[in-house]
C-alpha positions in Angstrom: 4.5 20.4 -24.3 3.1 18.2 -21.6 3.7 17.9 -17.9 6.4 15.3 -18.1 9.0 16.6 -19.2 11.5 14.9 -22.2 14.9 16.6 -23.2 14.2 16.7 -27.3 18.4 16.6 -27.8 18.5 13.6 -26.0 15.7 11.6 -27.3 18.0 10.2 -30.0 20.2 9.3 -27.3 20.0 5.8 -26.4 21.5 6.1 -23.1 18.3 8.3 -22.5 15.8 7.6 -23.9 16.0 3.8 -23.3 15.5 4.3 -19.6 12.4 5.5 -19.9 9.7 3.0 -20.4 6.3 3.9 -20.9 3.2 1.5 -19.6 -0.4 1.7 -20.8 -3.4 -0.9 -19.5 -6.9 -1.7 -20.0 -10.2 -3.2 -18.0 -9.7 -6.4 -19.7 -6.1 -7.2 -18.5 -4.2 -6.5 -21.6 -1.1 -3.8 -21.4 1.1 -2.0 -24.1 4.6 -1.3 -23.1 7.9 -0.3 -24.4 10.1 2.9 -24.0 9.7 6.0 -25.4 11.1 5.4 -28.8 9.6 2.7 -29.4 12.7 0.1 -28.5 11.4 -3.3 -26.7 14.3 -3.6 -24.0 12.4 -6.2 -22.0 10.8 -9.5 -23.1 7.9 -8.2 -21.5 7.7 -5.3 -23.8 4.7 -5.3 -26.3 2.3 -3.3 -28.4 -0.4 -5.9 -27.3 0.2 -8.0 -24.1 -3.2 -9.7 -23.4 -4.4 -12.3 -20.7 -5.5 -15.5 -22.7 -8.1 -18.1 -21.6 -7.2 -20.3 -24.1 -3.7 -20.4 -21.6 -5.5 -20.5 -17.9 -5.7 -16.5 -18.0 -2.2 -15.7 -17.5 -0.6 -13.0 -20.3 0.6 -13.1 -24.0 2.8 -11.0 -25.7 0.7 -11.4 -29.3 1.7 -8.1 -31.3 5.5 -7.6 -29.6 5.9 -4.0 -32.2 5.3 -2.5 -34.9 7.7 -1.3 -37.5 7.4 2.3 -40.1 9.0 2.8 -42.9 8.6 5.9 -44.7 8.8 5.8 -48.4 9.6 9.0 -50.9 10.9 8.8 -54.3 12.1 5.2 -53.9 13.6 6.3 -51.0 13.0 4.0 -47.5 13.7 5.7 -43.9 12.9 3.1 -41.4 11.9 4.2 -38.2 11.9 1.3 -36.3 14.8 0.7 -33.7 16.2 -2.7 -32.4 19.3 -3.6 -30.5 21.3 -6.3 -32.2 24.2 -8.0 -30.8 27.2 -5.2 -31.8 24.1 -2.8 -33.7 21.0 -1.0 -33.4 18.5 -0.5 -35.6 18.4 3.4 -35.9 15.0 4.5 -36.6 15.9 6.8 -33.4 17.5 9.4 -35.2 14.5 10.7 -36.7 12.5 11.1 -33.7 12.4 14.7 -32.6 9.7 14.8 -29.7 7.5 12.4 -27.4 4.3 13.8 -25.5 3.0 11.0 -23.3 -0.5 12.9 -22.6 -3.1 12.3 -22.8 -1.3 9.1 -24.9 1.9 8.4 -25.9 2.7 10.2 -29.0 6.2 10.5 -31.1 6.8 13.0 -33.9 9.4 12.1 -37.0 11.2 14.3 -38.9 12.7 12.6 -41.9 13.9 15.3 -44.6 10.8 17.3 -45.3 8.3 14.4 -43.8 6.9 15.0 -40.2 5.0 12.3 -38.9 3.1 11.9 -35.8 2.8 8.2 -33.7 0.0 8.0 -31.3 -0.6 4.4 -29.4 -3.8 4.3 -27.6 -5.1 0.7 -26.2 -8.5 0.2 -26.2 -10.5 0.4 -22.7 -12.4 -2.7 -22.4 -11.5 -4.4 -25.1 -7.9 -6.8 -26.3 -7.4 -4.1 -28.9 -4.2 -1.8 -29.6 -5.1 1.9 -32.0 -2.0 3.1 -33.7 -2.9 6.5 -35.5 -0.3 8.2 -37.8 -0.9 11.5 -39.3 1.0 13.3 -41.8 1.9 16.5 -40.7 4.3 17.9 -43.7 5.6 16.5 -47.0 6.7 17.9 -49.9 6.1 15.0 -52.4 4.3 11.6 -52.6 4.6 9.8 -49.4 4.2 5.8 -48.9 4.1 4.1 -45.5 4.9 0.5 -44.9 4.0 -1.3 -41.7 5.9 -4.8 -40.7 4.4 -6.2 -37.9 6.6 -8.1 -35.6 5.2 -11.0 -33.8 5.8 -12.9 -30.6 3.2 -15.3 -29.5 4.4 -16.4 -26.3 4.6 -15.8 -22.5 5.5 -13.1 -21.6 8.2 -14.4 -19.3 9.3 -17.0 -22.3 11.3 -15.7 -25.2 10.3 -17.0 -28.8 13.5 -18.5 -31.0 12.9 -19.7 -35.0 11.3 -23.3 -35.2 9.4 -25.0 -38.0 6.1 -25.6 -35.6 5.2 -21.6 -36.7 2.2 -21.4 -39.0 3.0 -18.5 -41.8 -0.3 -18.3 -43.4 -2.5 -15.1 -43.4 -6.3 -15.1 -43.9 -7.4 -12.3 -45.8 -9.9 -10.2 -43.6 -11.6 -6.7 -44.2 -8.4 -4.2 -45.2 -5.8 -6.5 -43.4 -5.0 -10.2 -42.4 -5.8 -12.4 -39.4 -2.8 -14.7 -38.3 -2.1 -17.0 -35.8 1.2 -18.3 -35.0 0.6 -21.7 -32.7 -2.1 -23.8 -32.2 -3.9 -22.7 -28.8 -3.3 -19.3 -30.0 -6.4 -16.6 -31.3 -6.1 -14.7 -34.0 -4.6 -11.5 -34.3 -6.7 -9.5 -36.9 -4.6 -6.4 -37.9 -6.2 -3.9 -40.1 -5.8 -0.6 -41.2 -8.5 2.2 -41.5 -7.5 2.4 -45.3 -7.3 0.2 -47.7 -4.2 -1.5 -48.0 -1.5 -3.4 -50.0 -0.6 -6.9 -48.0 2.4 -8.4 -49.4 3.1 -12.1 -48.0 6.7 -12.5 -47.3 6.8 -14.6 -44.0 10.5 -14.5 -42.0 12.7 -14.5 -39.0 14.0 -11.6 -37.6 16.8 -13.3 -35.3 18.6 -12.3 -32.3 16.6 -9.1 -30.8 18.3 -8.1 -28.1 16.9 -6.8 -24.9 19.5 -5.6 -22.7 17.4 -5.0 -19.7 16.8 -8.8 -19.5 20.6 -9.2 -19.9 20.8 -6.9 -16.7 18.7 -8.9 -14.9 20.7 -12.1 -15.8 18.1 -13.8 -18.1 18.1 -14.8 -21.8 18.2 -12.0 -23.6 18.0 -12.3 -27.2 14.6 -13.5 -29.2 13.3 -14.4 -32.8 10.6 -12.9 -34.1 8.4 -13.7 -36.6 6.9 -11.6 -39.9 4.2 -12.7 -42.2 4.3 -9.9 -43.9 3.6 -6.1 -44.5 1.4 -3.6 -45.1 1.9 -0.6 -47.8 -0.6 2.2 -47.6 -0.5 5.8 -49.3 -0.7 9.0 -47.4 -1.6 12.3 -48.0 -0.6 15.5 -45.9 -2.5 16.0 -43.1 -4.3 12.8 -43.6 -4.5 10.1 -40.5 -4.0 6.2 -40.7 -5.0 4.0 -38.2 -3.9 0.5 -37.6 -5.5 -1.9 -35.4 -4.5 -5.3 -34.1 -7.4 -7.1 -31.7 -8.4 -10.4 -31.0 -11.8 -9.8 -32.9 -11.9 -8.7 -36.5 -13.4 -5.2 -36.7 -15.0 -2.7 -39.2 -12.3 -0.1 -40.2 -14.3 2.3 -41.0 -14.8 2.9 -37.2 -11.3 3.0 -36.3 -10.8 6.7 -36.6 -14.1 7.8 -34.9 -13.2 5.2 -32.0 -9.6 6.5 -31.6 -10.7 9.7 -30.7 -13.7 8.4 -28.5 -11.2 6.5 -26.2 -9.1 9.4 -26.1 -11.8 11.4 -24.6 -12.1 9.0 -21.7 -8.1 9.4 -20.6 -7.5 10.7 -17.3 -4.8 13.9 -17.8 -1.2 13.0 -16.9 -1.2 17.0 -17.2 -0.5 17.3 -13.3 1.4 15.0 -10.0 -1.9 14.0 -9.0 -3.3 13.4 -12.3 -0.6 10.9 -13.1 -1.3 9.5 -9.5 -5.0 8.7 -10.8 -4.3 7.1 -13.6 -2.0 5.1 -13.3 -3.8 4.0 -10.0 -6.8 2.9 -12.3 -4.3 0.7 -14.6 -4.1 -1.5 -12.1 -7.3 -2.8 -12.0 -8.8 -5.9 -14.4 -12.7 -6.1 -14.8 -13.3 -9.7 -16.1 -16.6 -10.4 -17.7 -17.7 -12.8 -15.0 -18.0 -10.0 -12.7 -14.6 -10.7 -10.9 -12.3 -7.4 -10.6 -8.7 -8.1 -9.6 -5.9 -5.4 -8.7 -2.4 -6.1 -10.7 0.5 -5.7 -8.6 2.7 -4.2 -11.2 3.7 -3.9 -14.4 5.0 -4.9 -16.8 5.6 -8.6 -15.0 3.6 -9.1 -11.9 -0.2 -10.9 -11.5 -2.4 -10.3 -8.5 -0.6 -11.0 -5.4 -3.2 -11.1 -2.2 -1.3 -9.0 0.3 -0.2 -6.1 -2.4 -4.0 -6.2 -3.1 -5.1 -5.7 0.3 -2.6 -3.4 1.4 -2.8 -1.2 -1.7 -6.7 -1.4 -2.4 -7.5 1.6 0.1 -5.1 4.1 -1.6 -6.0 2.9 -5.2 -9.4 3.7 -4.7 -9.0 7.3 -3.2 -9.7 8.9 -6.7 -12.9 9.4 -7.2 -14.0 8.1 -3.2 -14.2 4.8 -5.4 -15.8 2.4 -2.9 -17.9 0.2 -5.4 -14.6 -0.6 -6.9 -13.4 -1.5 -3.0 -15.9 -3.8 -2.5 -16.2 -5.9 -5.9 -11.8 -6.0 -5.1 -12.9 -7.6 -1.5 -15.3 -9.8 -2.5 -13.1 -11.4 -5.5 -10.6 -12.1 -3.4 -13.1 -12.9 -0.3 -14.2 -16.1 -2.4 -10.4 -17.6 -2.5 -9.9 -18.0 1.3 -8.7 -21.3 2.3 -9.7 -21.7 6.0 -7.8 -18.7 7.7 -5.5 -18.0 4.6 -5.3 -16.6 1.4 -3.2 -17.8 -2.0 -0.3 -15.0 -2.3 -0.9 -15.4 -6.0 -4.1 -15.5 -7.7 -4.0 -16.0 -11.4 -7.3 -16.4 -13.0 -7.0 -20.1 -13.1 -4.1 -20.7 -10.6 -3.6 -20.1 -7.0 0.2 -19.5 -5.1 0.9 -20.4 -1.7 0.0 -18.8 1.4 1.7 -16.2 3.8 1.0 -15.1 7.5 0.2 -11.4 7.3 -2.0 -11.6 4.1 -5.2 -12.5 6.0 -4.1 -9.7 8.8 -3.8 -7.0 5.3 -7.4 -8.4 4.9 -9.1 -7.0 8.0 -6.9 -3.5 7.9 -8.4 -3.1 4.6 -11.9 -3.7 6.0 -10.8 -1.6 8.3 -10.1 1.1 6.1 -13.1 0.5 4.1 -15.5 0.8 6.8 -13.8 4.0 7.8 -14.3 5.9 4.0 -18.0 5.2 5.0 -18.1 2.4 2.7 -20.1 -0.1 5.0 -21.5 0.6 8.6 -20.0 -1.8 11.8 -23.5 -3.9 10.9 -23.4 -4.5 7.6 -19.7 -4.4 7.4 -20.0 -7.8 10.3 -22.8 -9.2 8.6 -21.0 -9.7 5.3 -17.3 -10.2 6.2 -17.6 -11.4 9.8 -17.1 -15.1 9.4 -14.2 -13.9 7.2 -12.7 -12.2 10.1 -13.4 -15.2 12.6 -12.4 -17.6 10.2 -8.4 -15.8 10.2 -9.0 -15.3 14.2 -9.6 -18.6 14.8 -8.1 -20.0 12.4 -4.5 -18.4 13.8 -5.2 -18.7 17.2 -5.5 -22.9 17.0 -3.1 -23.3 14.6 -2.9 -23.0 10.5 -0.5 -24.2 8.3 3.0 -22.9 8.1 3.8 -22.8 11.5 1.5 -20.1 12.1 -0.3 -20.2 16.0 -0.8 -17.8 18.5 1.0 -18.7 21.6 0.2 -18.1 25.4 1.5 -14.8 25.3 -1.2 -13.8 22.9 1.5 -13.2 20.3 1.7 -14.9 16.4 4.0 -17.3 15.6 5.0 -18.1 11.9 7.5 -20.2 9.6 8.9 -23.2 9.9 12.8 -24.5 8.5 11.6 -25.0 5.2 9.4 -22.3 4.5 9.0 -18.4 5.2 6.0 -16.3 5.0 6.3 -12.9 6.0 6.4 -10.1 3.3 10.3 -10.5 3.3 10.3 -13.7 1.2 13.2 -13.4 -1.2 15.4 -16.2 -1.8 18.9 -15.8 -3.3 21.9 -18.7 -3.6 19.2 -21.3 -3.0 18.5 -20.0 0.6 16.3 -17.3 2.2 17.8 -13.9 3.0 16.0 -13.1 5.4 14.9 -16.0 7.7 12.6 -14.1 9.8 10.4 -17.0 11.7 8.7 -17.0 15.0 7.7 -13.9 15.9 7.8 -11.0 13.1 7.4 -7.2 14.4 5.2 -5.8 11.8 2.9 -9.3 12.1 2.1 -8.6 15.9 1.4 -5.1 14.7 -1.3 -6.5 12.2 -2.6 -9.4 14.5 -3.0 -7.0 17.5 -4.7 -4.6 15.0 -7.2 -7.1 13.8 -8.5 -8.2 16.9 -9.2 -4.8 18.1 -11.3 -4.1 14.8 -13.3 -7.3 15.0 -13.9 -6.5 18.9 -15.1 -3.0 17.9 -17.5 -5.0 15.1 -18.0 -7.3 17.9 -19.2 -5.3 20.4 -21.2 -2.5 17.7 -23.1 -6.0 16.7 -23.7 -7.0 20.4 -21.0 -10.0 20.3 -20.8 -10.2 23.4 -19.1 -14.0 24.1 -16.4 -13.3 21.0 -16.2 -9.7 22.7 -15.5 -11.1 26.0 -13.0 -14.1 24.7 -10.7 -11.8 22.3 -10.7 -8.6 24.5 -8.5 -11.4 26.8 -6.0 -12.2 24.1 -5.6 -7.9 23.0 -4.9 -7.5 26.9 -2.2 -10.5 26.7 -0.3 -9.0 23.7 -0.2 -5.5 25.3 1.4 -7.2 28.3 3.9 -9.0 26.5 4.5 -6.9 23.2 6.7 -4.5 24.7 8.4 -7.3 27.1 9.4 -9.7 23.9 10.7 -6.8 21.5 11.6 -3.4 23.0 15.6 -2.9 24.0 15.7 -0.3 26.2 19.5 -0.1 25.5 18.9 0.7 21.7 15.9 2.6 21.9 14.0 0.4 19.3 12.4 -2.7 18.6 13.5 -5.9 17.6 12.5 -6.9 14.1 11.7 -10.8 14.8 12.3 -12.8 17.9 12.8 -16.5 17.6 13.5 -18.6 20.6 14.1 -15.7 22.8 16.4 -14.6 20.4 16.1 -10.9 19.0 16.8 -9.9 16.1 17.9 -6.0 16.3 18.4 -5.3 12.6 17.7 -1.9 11.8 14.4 -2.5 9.5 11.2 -0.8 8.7 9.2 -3.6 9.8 8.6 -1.7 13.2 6.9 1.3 11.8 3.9 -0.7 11.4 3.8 -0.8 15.2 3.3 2.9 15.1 1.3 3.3 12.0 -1.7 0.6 12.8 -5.0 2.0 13.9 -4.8 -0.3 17.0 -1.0 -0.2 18.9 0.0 -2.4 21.7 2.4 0.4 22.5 2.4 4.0 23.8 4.0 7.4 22.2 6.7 7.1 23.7 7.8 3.8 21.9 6.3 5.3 18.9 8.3 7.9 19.2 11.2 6.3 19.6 10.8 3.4 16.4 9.9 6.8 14.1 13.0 8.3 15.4 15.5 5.5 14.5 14.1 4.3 11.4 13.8 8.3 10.0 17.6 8.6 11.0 18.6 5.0 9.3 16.4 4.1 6.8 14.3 7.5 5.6 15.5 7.8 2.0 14.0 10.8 -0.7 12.2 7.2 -2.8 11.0 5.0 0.3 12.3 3.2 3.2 15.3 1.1 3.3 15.0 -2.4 4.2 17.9 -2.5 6.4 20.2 0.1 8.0 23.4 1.7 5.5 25.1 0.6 9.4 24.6 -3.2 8.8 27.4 -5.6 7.6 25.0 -7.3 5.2 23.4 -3.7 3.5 22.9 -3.6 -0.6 23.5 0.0 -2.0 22.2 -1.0 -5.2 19.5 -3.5 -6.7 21.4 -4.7 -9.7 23.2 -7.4 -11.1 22.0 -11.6 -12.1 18.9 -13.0 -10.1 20.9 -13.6 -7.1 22.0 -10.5 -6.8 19.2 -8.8 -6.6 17.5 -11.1 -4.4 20.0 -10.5 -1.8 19.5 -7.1 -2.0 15.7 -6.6 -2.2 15.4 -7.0 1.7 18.5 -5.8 2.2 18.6 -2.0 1.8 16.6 -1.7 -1.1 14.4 1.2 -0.8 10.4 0.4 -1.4 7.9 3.6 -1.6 4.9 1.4 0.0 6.2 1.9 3.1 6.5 6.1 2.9 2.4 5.3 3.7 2.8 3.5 6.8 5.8 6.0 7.8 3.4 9.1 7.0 0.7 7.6 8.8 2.6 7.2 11.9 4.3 10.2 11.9 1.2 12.8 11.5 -0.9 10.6 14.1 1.6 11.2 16.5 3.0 14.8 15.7 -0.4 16.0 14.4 -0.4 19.7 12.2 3.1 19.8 13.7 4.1 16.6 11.6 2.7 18.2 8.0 5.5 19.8 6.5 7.8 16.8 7.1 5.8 14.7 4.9 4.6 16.8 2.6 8.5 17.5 2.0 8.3 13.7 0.9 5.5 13.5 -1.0 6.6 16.7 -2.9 10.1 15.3 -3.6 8.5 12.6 -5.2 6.9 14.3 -8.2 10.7 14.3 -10.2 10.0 10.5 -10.0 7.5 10.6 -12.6 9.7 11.5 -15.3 12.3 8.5 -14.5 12.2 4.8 -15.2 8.2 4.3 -15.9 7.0 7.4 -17.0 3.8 8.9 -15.1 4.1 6.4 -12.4 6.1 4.9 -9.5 8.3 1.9 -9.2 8.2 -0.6 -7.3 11.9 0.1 -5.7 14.5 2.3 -5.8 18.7 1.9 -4.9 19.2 2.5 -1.3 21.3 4.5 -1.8 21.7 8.0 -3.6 20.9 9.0 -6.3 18.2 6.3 -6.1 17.4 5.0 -9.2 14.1 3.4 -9.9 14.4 -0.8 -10.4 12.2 -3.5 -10.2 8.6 -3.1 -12.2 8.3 -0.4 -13.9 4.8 0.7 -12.3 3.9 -1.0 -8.7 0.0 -0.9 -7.0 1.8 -0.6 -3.7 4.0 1.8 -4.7 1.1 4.6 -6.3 -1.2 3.8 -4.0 0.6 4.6 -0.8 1.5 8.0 -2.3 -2.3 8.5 -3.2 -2.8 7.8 0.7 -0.2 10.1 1.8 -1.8 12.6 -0.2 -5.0 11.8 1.8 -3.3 12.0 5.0 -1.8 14.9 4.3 -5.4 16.9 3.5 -6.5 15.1 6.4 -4.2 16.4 9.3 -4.0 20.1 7.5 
């Protein structure tokens, strides 16, 4: 029995046991996901998910499952489950355990035939391992594979046409098949020699009713060429490999074992921590390394990357990894700005505090003794100058420091703070001018370049910026503190003040550099631990306000308007710790170790071994949004830090 923990009478359960999704990645960008019996509930779901260049980089769901049947005395038990409309597929009542460490692993029992499942994805390479061994049988034992395959997006859905190609080439103990043109091959193979019968067809309508929850299509066509039929003997082990390069079988077994070797242990809290941190990160061969910013649908999104790239790299003190992260993402700044979305081959617009996440993780990096003040301005310091300057006399978007010293951003048309959600065709949260939590980072910035500045004997940019910190400490608490309420305002636009309860302030207290004293610190910690402190992350606006979301459900809409809106996100437990121990000290450690602990039951709900990206608002505050999220690990991993640090 591992450390997460799986009820066995409920596995056959659907209500269960398709809740609980399991993700796997690799160092090349490719993932494996489904849930825990093996039942694709999301179009995203796949045995083998890989980035394609052939498609500007972006992912493929090429090998979507794979289905067993077990064969005795003419006998088939098929083990593979699909939702249908008004059916399932009920290969689920034969599983009798799951062990998701050191890989995901299910065990069959079908009459006297127990048979194990392990799924292992290959490190570094766009290859899935699927071993089966034979535990008990009592006679003869045949088992036939039918690979189901998508060959598309992974936010399209495939549906029957006459454009698919059915052949099969014949390679070394399997067959190499591509669907569409622009497509690779997909060389599937087994470690034994095989029988491939050609019987190409359309398996029509799978249903995936997590799509249908989210208000998308929900039903997909998938294609067959064909099966494989392979004998087994007791205690004898199969593997089965699909990969984008055709490989020697006869190594399948030996390399199975090999990459299980390298797993991390999911055998502990922390453990799971670690690796599902190190999922998140894509080596390319080019020397590039990008951070994911969740699984199983998002790509690498600049601000997630900055802001989670110092927690991430906590295991192991990985500061090499830190680096390479910075300096791929260093060589796609535009000016002062940075693309919110970098794809491989594609680059998003741009937002206001992305650049500012920048230097706080320079910040962070220079203080885990990854680079001295010198080499640290030497390398990045035009970088830094180029956002300084760059916001200070005006960037797109609206975004220009004013008189006061303070940063404006957003115009009518367009918003660019982290709260970016549309919904009904409009913005929810139309925060422009002059965002809380953007001061916070601004005024933090320029205080870190003037301490590079004036370790690097800058003495002119010392003497013009230290001008502009002094102006936003005079005015800061002037534009956004109500003395009435006790707390600050969350934007201010045109004099006006926003005063909805939001955690956007905590940054004020949480940033190296504050333009504020304890007292206000005291006071924003206060109010946003009474309003929006939940057991799975801060809420994004106060249970008190007319327009709060309980609960991130429903169509597209409806979860838009409540992913601001009360929505709780674990990222910002980090920024909450932070604050709270810098300001209460040893005195501060067993409130936030109380949330930290209380996290661990999270593992063993909604992506198993890891952290969503949000949770309902309200109790009992169920895990939503992607199933595994950088932001979301890697601010735990930093409270963890925090929490050894101030003890």
């Amino acid at each position: 029995m591992g450390y997460l923990k799986f009820d066995k009478a409920q596995l056959v359960n659907l209500e269960y046991s398709l809740n609980k999704e399991v993700i796997r990645s690799n160092r090349a960008g490719s993932y494996a996901s489904t849930t825990i019996i093996n039942c694709n509930t999301r179009k995203y779901h796949g045995l083998l998910v890989c980035p394609l260049d052939s498609f500007g980089g972006t992912r493929h769901v090429l090998l979507s499952s794979l289905d067993t049947t077990v064969i005795q005395q003419g006998k088939e038990f098929h083990l593979a489950v699909h939702k249908y409309p008004g059916s399932v597929h009920a290969g689920h009542k034969y599983v009798r355990n799951f062990d998701s460490d050191p890989i995901p692993t299910i065990t069959y029992r079908v009459g006297g035939v127990v048979l194990t499942r392990e799924t292992m994805l290959v490190e570094e390479a766009e290859q899935v391992l699927v071993r089966y061994t034979l535990v008990d049988a009592h006679s003869p034992t045949t088992l036939r594979f039918n690979p189901f395959l998508a060959f598309r997006g992974i936010h399209q859905l495939s549906k029957r046409n006459d454009r698919v190609r059915d052949e099969a080439l014949p390679i070394k103990n399997g067959v190499a098949v591509s669907l569409y043109p622009g497509y690779p091959y997909l060389n599937m193979q087994l470690s034994k020699e095989a029988h491939y019968v050609h019987a190409p067809q359309w398996f029509e309508n799978v249903e995936y009713f997590k799509e249908k929850e989210r208000g998308y299509d929900y039903h997909e066509d998938i294609f067959n060429t064909g099966y494989f039929e392979v004998e087994i003997e007791k205690d004898e082990s199969i593997v089965f490999s699909a990969s984008l390069k055709e490989e020697a079988p006869n190594g399948f077994k030996s390399k199975f074992t090999n990459q299980v070797k390298k797993r991390i242990p999911r055998d502990s809290y922390m453990g799971c921590l670690e690796n599902a941190a190190q999922q998140f990160f894509n080596r390319q061969e080019e020397g590039q390394t990008y951070v994911l910013a969740g699984f199983p649908w998002f790509g690498t999104i600049s601000r997630n990357v900055f802001g989670s790239l110092p927690g991430l790299t906590l295991p192991g003190d990985d500061l090499k990894t830190f680096e390479a992260v910075l300096d791929t993402l260093v060589a796609h700044q535009q000016g002062p700005l940075f693309p919110s979305i970098i794809e491989r081959k594609e680059e998003g617009n741009m937002s206001v505090d992305t650049p500012l996440w920048f230097i706080w993780s320079l910040q962070q990096f220079m203080a885990r003794g990854g680079a001295d003040a010198a080499r640290l301005w030497k390398k990045y310091g035009t970088n830094i100058r180029q956002v300084l300057e760059g916001f200070r006399d005006g960037a797109d978007h609206g975004i220009k420091m004013a008189e006061t010293g303070l940063l404006a951003a957003g115009r009518e048309d367009i918003f660019v703070t982290w709260m970016d959600a549309y919904a009904y065709g409009a913005p929810v949260t139309p925060r422009n001018g002059y965002a809380v939590e953007v001061q916070a980072l601004w005024y933090n910035a320029i205080r870190f370049a003037l301490e590079l500045a004036k370790a690097n004997g800058q003495a002119e940019f010392e003497q013009e910026w230290e001008a502009v910190a002094q102006r936003i400490e005079q005015n800061f608490t002037r534009v956004f503190w109500d003395e009435k309420r006790q707390y600050l305002a969350d934007y201010v636009n045109w004099g006006k003040k926003d005063m909805s309860i939001r955690p956007n302030m905590v940054f004020v207290a949480s940033m190296p550099y504050s333009p504020v004293d304890d007292y206000v610190k005291n006071a924003v910690l206060s109010v946003v631990k009474t309003h929006l402190l939940t057991p799975r992350g801060l809420r994004t606006l106060s249970p008190s306000d007319p327009g709060y979301r309980s609960v991130f459900a429903g169509s597209i809409d409806e979860r838009y308007m409540a992913y601001h809106q009360g929505t709780a996100w674990p990222w910002l437990l980090g920024h909450y710790a932070e604050a709270y121990l810098r300001l209460h000290e040893r005195t501060g450690l067993s409130h936030v170790k109380k949330i930290f602990d209380g996290f661990e039951a999270g593992l063993n709900e909604h992506g198993l071994g890891t952290i969503s990206e949000v949770y309902d608002g309200d109790p009992p505050h169920d895990g939503r949004g992607a199933i595994s999220s950088a932001w979301s690990v890697a601010e735990l991993l930093r409270m963890k830090h925090l929490i050894d640090q101030f003890a």
